[in-house]
N, C-alpha and C positions, 0 to 999 in steps of 0.2 A: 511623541507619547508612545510611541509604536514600534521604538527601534529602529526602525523602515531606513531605507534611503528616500530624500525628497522625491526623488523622480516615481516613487512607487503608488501603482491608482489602482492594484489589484491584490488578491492573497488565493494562492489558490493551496490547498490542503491535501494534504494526504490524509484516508481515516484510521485505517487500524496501526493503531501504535502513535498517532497524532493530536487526534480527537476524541478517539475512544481504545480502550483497553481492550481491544476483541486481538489484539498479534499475538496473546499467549494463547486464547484459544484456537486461533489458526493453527501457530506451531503444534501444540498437541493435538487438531486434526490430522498434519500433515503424518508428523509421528504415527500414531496410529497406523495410519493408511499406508505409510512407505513399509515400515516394520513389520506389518502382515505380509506385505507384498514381498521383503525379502528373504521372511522367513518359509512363506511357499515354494523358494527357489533351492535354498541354502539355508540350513538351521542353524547354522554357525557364521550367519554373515554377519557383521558389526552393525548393528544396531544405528535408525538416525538420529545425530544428533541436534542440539543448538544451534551449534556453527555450521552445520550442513542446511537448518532452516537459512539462518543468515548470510550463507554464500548465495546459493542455489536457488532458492525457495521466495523470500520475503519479496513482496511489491510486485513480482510479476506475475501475470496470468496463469492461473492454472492448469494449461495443460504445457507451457512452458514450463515452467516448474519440475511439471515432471521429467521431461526430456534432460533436464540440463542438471536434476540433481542425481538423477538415471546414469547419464555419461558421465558423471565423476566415478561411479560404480562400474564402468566400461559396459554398458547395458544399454543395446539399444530395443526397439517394440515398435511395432506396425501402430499408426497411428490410431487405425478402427475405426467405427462409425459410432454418431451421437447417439444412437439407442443397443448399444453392446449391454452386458449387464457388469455391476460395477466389480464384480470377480474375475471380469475376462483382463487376459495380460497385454492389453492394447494400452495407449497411451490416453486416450477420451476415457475409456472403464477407471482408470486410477483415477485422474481428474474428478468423475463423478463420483465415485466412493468415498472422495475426502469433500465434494461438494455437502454428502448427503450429511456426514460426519457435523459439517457447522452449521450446517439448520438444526440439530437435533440438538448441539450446543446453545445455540441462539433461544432455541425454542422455551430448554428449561431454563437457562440463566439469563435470559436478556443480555442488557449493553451495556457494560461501563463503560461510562464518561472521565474523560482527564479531566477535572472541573477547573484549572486553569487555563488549561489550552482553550477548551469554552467559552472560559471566562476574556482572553486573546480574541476570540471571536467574535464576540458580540461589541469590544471595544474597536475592533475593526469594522464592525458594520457601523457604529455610532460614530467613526470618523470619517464614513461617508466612503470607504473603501469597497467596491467590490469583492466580492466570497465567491469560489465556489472548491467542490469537494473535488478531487481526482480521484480515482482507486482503483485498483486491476479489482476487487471482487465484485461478485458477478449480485452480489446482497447487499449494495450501498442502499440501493433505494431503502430498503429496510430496516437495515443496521441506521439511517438518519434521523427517519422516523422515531426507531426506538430509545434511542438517544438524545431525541425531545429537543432536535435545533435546525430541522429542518427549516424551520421561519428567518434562520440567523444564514442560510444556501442558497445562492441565486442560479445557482447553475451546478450540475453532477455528470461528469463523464466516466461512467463505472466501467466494469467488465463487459456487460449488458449494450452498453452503445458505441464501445470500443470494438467489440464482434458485429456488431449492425454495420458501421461507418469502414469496418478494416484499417482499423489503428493499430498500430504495431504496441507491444507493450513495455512497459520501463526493461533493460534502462534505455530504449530509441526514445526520446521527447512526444512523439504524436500526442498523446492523454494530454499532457500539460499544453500542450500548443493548441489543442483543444478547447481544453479548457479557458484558454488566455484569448480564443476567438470568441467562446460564448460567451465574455463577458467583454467584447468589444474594444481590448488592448489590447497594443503590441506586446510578445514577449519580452523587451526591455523593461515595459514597464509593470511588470507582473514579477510577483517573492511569490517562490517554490517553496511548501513545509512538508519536510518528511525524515522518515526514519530509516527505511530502508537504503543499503547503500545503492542498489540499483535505483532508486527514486530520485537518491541526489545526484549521480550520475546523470539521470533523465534530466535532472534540472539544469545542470550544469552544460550537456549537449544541447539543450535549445535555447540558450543564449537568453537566459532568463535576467533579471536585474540584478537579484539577489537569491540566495539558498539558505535555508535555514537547515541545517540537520538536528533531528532532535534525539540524542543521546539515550535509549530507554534499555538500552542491551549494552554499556561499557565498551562500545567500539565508536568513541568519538575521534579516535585519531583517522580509523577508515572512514568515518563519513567524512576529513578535512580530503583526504587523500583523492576524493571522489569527487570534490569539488563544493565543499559547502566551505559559504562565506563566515558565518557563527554556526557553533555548535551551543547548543542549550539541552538541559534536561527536561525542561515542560517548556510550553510556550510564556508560561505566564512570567518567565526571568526575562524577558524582554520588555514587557509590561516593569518591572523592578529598575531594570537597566536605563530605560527612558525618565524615570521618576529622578 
């Protein structure tokens, strides 16, 4: 009913861009945040773009992020310390300047939800399948909540416990092997869902069963590329597909 391979007794998720619509607000976070940052350098430096979110940027940790969409610009920055202020040109300061950026998003517009991917969700909790969320940002706990399906997660390895435990972030597997330990399965028998291609990447290095890429940005050929088993537009064409 689920698509699945038989051998599958887990689903673990990616959120922004899977379950909820918050990766365009991220992007234009990130936007934002880089574009000030290079226009205080260079007034005439090109602008970030989409595909700069999408190489660089999407699924990984935030202060990763910044280093690695920094060195596409040949730019490198002292790391700094957690209480810099988010105008300093340290690598932590950018990080928290686009952190502070998607709380103030969050705050006024809340969280769309994919309502099929959800609706994937909740059909996988009624088959008896184990849930839980993966996510590099550091606001799952929040963004689940606000998203009104925390009741449908058994388990969440965010940004937040990923820096507690020192988990490497996508695309090295740790989060998802994480995740596949807190809910008591081997990574065989656990399906990685995500959008990002470092995500499917992640999925695909930790020797998962199955990978879902899900297609929201017209780069389904890079997420086959990266190692996704099906590529789908929502989750809920899986749900179609099994019918």
């Amino acid at each position: 009913m689920l698509g699945l391979p038989d051998q599958i007794r887990a689903c673990l998720f990616d959120l922004d861009g899977v379950l909820t619509r918050t990766a365009t607000v991220h992007q234009a976070a990130w936007k934002r945040t880089f574009d000030e940052f290079l226009r205080s350098r260079d007034p005439q430096a090109p602008e970030f773009t989409l595909a700069d979110y999408h190489l660089h940027v999407d699924g990984k940790p935030r202060e990763d992020g910044v280093r690695d969409f920094l060195a596409s610009r040949g730019i490198v920055l002292p790391e700094g310390a957690p209480d810099d202020p988010p105008d300093a040109a340290t690598v932590r300061a950018i990080a928290t300047r686009k952190n502070e950026l998607i709380q103030v998003e969050l705050a006024e517009h809340g969280v769309e939800v994919f309502p099929g991917s959800v609706r994937y969700l909740r059909a996988c909790r009624d088959a008896g399948l184990a849930t839980a969320v993966v996510t590099a940002s550091a606001n799952g706990e929040q963004v689940i909540a606000a998203g009104g399906f925390a009741g449908l997660v058994q388990a969440r390895i965010d940004g937040v416990v990923a820096k507690a435990r020192g988990l490497r972030g996508k695309p090295e597997p740790d989060t998802f092997l994480a995740g596949a330990e807190a809910l008591g399965v081997p990574p065989e028998a656990a399906v990685v869902f995500e959008d990002a291609l470092s995500g499917v990447a992640a999925g695909r290095a930790g020797g998962f069963g199955y990978v879902v890429g899900v297609d929201r940005a017209g780069q389904a050929e890079a997420l086959r590329a990266r190692g996704a088993d099906v590529v789908v537009t929502d989750l809920a064409e899986l749900l179609d597909r099994a019918a």
